[in-house]
Backbone as a printed PyTorch tensor [residue, N CA C, xyz], in Angstrom:
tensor([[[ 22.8900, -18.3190,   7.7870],
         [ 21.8500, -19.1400,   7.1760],
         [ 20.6460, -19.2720,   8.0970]],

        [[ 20.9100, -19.3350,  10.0120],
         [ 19.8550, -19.3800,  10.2090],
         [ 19.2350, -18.5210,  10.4870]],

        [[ 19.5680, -17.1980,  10.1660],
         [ 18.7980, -15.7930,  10.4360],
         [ 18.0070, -15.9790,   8.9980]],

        [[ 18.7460, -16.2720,   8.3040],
         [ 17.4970, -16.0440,   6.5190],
         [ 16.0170, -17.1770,   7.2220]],

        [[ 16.7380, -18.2210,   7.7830],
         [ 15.6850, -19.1100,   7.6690],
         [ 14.4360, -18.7050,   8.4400]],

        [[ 15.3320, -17.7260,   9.4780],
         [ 13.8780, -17.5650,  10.7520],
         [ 12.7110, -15.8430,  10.0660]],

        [[ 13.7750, -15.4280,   8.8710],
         [ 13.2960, -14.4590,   8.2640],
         [ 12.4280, -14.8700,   7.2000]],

        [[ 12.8980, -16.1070,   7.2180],
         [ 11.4580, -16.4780,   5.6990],
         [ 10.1830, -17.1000,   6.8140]],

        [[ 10.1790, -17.3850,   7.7820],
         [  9.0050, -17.7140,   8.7050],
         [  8.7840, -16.9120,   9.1610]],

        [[  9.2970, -16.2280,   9.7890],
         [  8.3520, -14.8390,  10.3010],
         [  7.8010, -14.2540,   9.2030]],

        [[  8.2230, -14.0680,   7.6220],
         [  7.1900, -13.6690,   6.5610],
         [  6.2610, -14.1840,   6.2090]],

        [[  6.4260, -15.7120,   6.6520],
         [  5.1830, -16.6940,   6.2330],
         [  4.4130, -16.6060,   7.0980]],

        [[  4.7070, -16.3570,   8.3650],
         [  3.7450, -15.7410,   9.2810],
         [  2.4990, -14.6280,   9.3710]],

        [[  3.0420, -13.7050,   8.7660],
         [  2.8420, -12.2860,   8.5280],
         [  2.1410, -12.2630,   7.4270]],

        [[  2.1330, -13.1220,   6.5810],
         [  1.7690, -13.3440,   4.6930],
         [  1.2620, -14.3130,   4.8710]],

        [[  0.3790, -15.1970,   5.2040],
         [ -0.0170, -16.0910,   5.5480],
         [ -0.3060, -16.9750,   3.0360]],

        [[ -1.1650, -16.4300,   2.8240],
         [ -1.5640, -16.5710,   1.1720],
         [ -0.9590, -16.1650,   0.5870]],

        [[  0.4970, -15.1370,   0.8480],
         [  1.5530, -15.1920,   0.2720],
         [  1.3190, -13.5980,  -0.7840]],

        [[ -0.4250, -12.9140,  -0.5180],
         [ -0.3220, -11.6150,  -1.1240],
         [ -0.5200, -10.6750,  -0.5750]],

        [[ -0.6610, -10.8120,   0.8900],
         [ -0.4360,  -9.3800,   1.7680],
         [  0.7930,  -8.9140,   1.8480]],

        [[  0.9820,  -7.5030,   1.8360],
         [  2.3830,  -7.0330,   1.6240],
         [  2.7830,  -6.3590,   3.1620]],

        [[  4.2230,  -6.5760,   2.9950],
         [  4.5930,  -5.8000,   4.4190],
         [  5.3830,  -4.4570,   4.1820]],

        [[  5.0210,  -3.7460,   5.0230],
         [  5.1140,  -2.1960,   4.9590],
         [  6.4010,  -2.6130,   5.7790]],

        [[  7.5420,  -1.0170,   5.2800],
         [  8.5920,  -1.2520,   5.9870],
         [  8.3440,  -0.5560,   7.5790]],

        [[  9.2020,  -0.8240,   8.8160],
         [  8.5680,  -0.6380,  10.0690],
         [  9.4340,   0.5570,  10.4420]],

        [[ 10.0560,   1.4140,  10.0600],
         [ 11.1700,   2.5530,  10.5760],
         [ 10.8370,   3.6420,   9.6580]],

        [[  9.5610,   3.5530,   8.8680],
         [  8.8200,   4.8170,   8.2280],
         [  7.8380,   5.4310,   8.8150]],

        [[  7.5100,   6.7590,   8.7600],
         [  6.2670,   7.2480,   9.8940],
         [  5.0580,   6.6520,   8.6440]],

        [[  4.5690,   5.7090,   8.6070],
         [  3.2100,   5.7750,   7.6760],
         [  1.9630,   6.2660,   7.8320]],

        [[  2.2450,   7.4130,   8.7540],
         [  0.8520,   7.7440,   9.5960],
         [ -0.5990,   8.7310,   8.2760]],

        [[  0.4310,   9.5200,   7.4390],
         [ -0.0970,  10.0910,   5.7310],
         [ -0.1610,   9.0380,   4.7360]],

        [[ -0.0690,   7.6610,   5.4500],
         [ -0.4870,   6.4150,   4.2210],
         [ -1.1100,   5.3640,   4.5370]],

        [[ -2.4760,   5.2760,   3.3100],
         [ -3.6180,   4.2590,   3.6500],
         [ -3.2760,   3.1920,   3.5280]],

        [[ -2.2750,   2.8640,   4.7710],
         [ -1.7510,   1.1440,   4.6800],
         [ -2.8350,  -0.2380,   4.6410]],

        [[ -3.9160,   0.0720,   5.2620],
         [ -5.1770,  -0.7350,   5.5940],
         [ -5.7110,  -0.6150,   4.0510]],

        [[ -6.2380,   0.5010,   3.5110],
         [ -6.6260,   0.1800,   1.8710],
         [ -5.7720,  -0.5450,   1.1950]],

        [[ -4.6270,   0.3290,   1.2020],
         [ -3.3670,  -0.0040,  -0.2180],
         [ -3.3490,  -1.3510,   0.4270]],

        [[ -3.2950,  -2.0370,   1.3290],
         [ -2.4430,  -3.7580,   1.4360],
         [ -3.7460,  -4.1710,   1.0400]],

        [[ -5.0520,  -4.1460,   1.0780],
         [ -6.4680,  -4.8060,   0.7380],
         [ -6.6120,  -4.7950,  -0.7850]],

        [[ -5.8550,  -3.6020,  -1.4120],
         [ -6.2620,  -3.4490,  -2.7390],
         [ -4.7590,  -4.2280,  -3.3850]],

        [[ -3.3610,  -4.1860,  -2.9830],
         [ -2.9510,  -5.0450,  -3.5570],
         [ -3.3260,  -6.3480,  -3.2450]],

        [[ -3.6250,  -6.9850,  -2.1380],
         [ -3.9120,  -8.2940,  -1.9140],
         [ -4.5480,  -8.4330,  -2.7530]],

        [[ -5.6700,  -7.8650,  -3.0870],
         [ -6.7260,  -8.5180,  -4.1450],
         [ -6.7090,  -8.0840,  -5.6420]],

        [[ -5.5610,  -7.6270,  -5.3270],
         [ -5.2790,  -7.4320,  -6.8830],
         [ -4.5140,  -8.5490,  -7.4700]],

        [[ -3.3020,  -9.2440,  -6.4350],
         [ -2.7780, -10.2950,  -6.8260],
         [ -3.3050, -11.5630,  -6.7850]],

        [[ -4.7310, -11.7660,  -6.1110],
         [ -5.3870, -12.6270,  -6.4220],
         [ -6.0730, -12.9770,  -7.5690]],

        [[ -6.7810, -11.9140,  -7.7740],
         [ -7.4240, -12.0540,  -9.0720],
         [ -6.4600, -12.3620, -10.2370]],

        [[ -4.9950, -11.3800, -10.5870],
         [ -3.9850, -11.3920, -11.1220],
         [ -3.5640, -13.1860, -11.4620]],

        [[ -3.8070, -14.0580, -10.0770],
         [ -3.6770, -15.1610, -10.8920],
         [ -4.5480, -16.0600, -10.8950]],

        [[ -5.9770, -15.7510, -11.3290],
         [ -6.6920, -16.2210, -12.0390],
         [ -7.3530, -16.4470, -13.1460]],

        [[ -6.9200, -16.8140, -14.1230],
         [ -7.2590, -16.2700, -15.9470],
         [ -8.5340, -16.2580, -16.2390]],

        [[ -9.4700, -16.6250, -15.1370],
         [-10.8930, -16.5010, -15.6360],
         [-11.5300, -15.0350, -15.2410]],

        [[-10.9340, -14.4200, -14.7960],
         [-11.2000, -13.2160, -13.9290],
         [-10.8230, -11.9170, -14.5470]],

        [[-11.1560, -11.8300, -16.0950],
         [-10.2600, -10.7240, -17.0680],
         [-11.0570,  -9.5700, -16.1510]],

        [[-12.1990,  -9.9410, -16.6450],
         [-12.8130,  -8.2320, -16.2740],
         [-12.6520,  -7.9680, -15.1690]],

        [[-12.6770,  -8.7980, -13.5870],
         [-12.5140,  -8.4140, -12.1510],
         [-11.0340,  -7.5780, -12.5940]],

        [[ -9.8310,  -8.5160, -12.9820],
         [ -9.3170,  -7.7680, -13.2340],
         [ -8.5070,  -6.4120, -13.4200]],

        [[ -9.1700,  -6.1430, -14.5860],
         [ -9.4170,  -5.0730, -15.6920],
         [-10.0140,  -4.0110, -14.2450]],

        [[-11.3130,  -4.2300, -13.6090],
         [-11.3070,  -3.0880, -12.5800],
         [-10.3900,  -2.4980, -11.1390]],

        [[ -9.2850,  -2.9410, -11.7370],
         [ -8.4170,  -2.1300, -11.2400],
         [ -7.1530,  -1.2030, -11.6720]],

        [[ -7.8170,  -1.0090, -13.1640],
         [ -7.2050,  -0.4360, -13.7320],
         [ -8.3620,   0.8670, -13.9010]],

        [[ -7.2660,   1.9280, -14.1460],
         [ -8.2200,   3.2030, -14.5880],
         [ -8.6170,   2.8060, -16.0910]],

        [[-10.2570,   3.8080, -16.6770],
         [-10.1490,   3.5820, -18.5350],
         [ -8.7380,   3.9280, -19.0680]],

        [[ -8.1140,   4.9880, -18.5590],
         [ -6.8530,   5.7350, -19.3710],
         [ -5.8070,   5.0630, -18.7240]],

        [[ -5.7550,   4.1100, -17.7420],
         [ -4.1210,   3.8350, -17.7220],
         [ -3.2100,   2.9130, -18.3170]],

        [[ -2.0260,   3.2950, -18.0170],
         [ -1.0610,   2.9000, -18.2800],
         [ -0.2360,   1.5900, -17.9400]],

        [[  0.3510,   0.4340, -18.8820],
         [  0.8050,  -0.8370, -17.7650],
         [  1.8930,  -1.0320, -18.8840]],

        [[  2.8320,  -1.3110, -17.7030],
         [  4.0440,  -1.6700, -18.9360],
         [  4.6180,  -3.0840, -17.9570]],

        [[  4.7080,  -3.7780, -18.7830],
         [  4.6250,  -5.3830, -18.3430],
         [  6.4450,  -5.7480, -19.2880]],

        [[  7.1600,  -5.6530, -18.7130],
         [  8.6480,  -6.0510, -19.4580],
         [  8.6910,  -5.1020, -20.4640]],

        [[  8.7160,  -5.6080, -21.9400],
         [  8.5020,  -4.9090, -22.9850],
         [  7.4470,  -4.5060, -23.5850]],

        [[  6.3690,  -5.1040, -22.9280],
         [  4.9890,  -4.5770, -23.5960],
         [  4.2090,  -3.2850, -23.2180]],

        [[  3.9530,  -3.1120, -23.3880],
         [  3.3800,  -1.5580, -23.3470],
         [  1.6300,  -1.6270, -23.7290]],

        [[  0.9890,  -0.7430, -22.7580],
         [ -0.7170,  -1.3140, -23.3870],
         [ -1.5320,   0.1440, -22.5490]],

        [[ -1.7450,   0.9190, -23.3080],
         [ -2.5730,   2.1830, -22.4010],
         [ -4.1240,   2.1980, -23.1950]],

        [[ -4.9280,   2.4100, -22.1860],
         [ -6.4230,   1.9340, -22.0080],
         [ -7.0610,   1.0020, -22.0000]],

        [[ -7.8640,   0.5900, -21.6130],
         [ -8.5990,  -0.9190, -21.4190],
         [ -8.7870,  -1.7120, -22.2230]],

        [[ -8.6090,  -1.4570, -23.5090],
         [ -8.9430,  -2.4530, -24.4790],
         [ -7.6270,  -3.1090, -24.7160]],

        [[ -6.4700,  -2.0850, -24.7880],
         [ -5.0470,  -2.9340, -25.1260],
         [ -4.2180,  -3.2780, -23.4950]],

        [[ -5.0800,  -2.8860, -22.2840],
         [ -4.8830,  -3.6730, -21.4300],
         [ -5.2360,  -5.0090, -21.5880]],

        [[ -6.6180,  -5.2710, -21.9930],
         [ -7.6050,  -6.6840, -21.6460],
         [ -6.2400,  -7.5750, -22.8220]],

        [[ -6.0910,  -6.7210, -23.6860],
         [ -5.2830,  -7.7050, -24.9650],
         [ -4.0930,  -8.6020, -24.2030]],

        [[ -3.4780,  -6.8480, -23.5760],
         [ -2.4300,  -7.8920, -22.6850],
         [ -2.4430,  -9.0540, -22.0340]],

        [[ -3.4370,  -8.6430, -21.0130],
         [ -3.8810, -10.0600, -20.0160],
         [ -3.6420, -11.1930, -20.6470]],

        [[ -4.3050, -10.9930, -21.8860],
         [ -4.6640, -12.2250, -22.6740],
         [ -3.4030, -12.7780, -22.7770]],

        [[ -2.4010, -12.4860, -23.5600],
         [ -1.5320, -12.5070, -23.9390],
         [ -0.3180, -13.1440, -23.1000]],

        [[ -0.7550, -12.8430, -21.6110],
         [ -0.0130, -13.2400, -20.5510],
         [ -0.1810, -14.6570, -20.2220]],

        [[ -1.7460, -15.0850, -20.3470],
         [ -2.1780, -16.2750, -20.0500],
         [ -1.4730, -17.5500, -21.1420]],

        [[ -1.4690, -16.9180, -22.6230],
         [ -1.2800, -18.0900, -23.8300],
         [ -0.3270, -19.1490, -23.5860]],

        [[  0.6140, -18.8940, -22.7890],
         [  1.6800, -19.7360, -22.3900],
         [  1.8570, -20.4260, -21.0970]],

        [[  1.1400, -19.5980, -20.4920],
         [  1.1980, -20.0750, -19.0690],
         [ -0.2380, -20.5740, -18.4800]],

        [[  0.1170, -21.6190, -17.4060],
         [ -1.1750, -22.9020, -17.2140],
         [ -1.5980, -22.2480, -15.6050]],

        [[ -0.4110, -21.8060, -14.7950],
         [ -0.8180, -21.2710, -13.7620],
         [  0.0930, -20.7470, -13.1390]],

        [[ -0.2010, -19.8810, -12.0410],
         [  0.5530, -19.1800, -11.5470],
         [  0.4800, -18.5710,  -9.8690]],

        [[  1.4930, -17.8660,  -9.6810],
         [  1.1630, -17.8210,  -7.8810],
         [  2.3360, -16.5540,  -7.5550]],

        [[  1.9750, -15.6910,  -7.3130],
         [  2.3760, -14.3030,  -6.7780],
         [  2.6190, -14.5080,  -5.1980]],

        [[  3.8550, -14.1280,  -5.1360],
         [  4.0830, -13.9670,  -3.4140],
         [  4.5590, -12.2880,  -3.5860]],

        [[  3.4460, -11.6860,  -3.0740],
         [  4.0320, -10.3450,  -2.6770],
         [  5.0980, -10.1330,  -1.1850]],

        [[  5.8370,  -9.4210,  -1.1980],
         [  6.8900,  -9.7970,   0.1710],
         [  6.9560,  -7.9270,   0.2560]],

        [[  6.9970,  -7.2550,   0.1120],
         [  7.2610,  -5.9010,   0.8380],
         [  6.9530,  -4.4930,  -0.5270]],

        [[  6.1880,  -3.4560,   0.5030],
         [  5.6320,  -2.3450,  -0.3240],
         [  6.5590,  -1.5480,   0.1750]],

        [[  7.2230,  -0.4110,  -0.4840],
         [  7.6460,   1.0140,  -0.4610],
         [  6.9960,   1.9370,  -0.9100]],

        [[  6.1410,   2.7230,   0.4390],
         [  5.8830,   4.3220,  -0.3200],
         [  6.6640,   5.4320,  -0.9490]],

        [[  6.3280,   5.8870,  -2.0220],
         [  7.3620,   6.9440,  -1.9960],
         [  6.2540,   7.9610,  -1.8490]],

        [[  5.1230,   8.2620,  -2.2800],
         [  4.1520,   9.7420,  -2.0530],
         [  2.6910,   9.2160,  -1.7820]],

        [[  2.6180,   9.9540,  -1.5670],
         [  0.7250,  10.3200,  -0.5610],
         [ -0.1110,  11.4720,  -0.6970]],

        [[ -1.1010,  11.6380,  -1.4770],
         [ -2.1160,  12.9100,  -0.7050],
         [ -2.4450,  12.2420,   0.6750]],

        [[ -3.0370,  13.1550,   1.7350],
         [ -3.5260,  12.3710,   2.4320],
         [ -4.8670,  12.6920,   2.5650]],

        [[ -5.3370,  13.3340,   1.7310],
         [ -6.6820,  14.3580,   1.8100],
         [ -7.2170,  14.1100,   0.2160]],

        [[ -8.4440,  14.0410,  -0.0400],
         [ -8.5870,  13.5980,  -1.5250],
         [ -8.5230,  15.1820,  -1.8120]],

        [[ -8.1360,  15.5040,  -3.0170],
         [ -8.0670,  16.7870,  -3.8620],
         [ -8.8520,  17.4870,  -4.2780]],

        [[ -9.0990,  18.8770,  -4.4240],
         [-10.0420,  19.5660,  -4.6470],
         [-10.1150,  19.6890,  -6.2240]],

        [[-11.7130,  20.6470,  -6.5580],
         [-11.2870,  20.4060,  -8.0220],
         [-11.1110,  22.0740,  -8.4420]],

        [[-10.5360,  23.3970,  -7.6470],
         [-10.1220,  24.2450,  -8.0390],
         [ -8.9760,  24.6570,  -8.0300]],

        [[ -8.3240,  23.3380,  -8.7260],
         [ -6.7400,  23.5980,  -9.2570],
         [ -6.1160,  22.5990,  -7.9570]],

        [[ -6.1110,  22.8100,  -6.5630],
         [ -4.8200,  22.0810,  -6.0010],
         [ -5.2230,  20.3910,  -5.9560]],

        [[ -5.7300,  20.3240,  -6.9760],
         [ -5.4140,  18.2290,  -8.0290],
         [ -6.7360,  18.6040,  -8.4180]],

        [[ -6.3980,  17.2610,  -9.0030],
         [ -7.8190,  16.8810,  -9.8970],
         [ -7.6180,  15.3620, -10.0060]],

        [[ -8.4660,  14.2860, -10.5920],
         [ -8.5510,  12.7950, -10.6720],
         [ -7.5660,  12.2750, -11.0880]],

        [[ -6.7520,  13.0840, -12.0770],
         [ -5.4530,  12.4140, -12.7400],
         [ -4.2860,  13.0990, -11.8340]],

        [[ -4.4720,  13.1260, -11.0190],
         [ -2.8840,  13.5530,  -9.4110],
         [ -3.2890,  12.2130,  -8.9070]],

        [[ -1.6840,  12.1380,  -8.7330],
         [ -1.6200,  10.7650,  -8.0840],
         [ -1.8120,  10.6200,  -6.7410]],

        [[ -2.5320,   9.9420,  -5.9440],
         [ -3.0550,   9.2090,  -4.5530],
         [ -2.0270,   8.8480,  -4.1690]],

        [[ -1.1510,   7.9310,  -4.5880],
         [ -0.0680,   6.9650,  -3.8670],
         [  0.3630,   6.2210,  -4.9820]],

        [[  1.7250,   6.3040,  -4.7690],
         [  2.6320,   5.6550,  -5.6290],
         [  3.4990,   4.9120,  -4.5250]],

        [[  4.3470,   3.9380,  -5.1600],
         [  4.8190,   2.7050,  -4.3850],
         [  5.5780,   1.8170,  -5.2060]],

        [[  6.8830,   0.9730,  -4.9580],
         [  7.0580,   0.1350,  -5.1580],
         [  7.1300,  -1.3080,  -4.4520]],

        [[  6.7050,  -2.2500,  -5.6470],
         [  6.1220,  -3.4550,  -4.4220],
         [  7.2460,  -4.6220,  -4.9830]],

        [[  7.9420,  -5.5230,  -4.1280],
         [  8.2280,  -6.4440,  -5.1760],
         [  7.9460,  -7.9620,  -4.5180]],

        [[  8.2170,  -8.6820,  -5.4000],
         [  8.5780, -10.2530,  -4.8370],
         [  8.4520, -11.5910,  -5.6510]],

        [[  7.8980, -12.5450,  -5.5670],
         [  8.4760, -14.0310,  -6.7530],
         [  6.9730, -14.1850,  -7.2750]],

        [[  7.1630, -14.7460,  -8.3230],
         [  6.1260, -15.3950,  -9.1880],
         [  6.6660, -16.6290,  -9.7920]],

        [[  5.7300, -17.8990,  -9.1520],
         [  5.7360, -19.0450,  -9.5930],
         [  4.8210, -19.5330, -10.5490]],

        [[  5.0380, -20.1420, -11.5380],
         [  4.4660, -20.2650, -12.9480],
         [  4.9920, -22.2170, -13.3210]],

        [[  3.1300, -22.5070, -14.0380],
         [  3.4830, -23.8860, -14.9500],
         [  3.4110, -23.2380, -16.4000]],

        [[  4.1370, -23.5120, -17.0230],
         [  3.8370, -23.1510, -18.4060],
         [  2.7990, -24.5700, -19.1270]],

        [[  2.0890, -24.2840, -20.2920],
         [  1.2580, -25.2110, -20.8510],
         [  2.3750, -26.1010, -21.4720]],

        [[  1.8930, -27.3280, -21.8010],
         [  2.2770, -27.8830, -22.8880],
         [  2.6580, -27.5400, -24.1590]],

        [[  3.5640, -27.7200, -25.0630],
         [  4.0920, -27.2520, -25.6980],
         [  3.3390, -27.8330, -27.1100]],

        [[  3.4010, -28.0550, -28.2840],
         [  2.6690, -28.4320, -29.3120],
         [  3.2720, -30.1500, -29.6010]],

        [[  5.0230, -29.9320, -28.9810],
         [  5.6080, -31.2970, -28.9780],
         [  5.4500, -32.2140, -28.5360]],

        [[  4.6410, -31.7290, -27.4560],
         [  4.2140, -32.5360, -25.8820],
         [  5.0140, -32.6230, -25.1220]],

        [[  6.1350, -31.8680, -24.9700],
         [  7.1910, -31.8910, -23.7840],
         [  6.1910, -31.3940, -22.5090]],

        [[  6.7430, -31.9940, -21.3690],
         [  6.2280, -31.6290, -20.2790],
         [  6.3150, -30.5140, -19.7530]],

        [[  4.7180, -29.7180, -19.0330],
         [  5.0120, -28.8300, -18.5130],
         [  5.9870, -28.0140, -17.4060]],

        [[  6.8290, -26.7960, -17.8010],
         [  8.0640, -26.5430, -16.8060],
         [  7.5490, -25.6710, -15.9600]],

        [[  7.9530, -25.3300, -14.7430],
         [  7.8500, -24.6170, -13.5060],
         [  8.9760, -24.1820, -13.5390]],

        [[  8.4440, -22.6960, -13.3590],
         [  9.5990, -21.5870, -13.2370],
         [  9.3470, -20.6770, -11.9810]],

        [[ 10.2740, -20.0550, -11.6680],
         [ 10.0150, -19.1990, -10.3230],
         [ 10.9820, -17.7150, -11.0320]],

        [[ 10.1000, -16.5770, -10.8060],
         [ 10.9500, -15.2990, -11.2610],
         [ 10.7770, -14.3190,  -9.9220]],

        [[ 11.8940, -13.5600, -10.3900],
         [ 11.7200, -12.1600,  -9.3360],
         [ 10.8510, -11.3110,  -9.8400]],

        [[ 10.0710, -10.4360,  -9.0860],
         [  9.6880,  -9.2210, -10.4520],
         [  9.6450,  -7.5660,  -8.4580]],

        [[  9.7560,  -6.9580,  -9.5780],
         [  9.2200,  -5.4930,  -8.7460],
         [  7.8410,  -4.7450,  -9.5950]],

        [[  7.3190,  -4.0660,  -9.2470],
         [  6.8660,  -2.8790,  -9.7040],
         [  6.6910,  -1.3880,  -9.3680]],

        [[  6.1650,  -0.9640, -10.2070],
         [  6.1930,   0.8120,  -9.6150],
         [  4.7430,   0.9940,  -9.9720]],

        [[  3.7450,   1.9920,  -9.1980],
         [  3.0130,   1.6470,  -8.9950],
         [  2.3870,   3.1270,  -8.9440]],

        [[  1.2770,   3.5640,  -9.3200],
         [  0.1340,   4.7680,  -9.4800],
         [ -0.7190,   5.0740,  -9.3150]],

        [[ -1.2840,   4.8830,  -7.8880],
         [ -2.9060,   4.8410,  -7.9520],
         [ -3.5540,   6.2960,  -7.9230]],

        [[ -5.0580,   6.0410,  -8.2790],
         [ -5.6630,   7.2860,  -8.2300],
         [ -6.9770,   6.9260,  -7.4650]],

        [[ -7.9410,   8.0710,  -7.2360],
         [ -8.9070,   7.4110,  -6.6560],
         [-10.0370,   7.2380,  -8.1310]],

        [[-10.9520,   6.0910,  -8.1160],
         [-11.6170,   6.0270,  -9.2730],
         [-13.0300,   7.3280,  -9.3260]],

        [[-12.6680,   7.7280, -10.2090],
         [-14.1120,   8.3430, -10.6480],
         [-15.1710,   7.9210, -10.9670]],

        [[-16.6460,   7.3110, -10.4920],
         [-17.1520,   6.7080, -11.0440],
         [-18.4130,   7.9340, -11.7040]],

        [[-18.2310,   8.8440, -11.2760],
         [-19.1300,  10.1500, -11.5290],
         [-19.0860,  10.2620, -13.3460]],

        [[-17.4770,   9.7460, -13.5350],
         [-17.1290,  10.2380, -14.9460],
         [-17.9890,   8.9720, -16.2530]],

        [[-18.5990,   8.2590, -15.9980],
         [-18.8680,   7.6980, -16.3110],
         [-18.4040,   6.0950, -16.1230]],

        [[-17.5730,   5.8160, -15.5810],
         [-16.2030,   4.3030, -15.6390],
         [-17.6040,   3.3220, -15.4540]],

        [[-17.5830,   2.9490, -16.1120],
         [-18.8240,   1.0230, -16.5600],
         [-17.8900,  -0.2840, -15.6460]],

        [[-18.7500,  -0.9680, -15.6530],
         [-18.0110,  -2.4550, -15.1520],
         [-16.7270,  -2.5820, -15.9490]],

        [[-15.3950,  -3.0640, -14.9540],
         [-14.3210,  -2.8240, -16.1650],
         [-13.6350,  -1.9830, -16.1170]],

        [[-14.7650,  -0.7540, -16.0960],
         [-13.7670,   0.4920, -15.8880],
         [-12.9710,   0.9580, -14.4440]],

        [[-13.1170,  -0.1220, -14.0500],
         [-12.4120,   1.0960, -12.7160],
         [-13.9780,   1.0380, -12.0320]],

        [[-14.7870,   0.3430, -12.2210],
         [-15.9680,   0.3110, -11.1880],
         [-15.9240,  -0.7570,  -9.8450]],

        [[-16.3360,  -0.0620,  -8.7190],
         [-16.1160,  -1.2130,  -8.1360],
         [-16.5760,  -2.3290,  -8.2220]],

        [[-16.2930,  -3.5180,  -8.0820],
         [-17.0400,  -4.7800,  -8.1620],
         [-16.8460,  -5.6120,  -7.0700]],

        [[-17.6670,  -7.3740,  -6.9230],
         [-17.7620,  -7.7400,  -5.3270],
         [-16.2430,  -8.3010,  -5.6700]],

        [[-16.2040,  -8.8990,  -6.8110],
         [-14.8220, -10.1550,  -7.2660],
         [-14.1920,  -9.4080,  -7.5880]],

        [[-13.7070,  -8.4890,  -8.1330],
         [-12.4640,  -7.3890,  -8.3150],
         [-12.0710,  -5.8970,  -7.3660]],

        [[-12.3340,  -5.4430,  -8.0550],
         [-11.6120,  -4.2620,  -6.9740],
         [-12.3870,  -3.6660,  -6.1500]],

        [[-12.7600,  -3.6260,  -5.1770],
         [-13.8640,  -3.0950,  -4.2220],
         [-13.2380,  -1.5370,  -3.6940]],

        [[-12.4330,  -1.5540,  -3.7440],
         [-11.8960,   0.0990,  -3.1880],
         [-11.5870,   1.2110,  -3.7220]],

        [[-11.7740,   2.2930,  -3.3010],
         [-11.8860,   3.6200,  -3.6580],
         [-10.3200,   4.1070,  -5.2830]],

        [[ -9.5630,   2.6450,  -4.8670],
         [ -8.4760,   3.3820,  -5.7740],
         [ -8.1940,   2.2690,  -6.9780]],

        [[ -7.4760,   3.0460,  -7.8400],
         [ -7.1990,   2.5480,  -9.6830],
         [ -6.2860,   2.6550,  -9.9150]],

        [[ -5.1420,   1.4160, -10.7110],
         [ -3.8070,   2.0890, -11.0250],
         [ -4.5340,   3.1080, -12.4980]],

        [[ -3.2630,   3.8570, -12.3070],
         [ -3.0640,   5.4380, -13.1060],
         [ -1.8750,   4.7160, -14.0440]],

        [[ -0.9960,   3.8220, -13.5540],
         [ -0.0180,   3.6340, -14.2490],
         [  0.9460,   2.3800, -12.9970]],

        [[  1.3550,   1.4470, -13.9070],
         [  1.5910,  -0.2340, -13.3290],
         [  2.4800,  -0.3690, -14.4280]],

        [[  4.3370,  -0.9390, -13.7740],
         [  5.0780,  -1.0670, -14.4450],
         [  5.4650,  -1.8850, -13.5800]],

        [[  6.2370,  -3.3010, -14.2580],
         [  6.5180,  -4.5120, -13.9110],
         [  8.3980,  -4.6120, -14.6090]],

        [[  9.1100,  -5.3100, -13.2510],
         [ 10.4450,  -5.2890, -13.6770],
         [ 10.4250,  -6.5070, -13.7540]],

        [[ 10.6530,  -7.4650, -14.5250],
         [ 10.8990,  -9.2670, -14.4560],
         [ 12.4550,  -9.6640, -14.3550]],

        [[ 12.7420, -10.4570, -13.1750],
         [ 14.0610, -11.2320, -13.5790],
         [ 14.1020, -12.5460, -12.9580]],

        [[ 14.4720, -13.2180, -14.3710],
         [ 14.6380, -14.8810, -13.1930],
         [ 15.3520, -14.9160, -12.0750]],

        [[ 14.6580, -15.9460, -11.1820],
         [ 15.0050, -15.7960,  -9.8130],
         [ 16.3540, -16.5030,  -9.3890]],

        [[ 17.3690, -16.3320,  -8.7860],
         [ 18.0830, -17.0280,  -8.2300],
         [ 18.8070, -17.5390,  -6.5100]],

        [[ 18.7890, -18.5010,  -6.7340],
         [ 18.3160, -19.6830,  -5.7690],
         [ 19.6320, -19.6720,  -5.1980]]])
């Protein structure tokens, strides 16, 4: 018990806002943009729980990708933004603790465009996981709002954004309040399970 305990402080240490992620330490990560990828999830899970922030958002998604959220399913930006929405209707607020990234692949060189890649080859893929704490709204009965705490993972796709191709605010452009860096998920899949204590 007191090794867990001195292991959840040294993470709170390390994670100070609870959305910087920690890379595992017995991998060579020397072919992975640990300094981007932890800047671009950090601020992805920030924005993530703020419901006023659709479109910041939304630019970290590619126009064409892919997000599969439990059972929902939503490919391109318009039935992304739906999702978001959709996420918020029930819930009053929320709080992401990211706790540890796994690479599984890397370019480490951006791709050429005579055949060896092109914009849709994946940059870096990864799985990230850790808890999400949630108030749900009021109910129509007026029962009081409940606080829940879940596990979740994801799997993860980035690409670098094209902005040559046209991508608008939204699209995968950079912005100051959303995604400022060179990369876009390609494809974002979310595992949910309540947490246990």
């Amino acid at each position: 018990m007191d090794s867990q305990i001195h292991t959840n402080k040294n993470q709170d240490q390390q994670n100070p806002s609870g959305y910087e992620p920690i890379w595992p330490k017995d991998l060579d990560l020397s072919l992975i943009p640990t300094s981007t990828t932890s800047q671009f999830i950090t601020s992805f899970f920030q924005v993530s729980d703020n419901p006023d922030l659709t479109e910041e958002w939304l630019s970290f998604f590619h126009k064409e990708a892919k997000l599969v959220m439990g059972d929902k399913v939503a490919e391109g930006k318009e039935e992304i933004r739906t999702l978001r929405k959709g996420m918020w209707e029930k819930v009053k607020a929320r709080k992401h603790t990211v706790q540890k990234v796994f690479p599984a692949f890397a370019h480490p060189q951006p791709r050429t465009s005579t055949g060896a890649g092109a914009m849709d080859d994946d940059v870096l893929e990864f799985m990230v996981y850790g808890t999400v704490d949630y108030t749900l709204r009021e109910t129509e009965t007026g029962e009081e709002k409940k606080e829940e705490k879940m596990d979740w993972a994801a799997h993860a796709k980035l690409i670098r954004r094209d902005d040559a191709a046209g991508q608008g605010a939204g699209d995968g452009e950079a912005s100051k309040t959303g995604n400022t860096s060179m990369l876009v998920f390609n494809r974002y899949r979310v595992y949910l399970s309540p947490s246990v204590e």
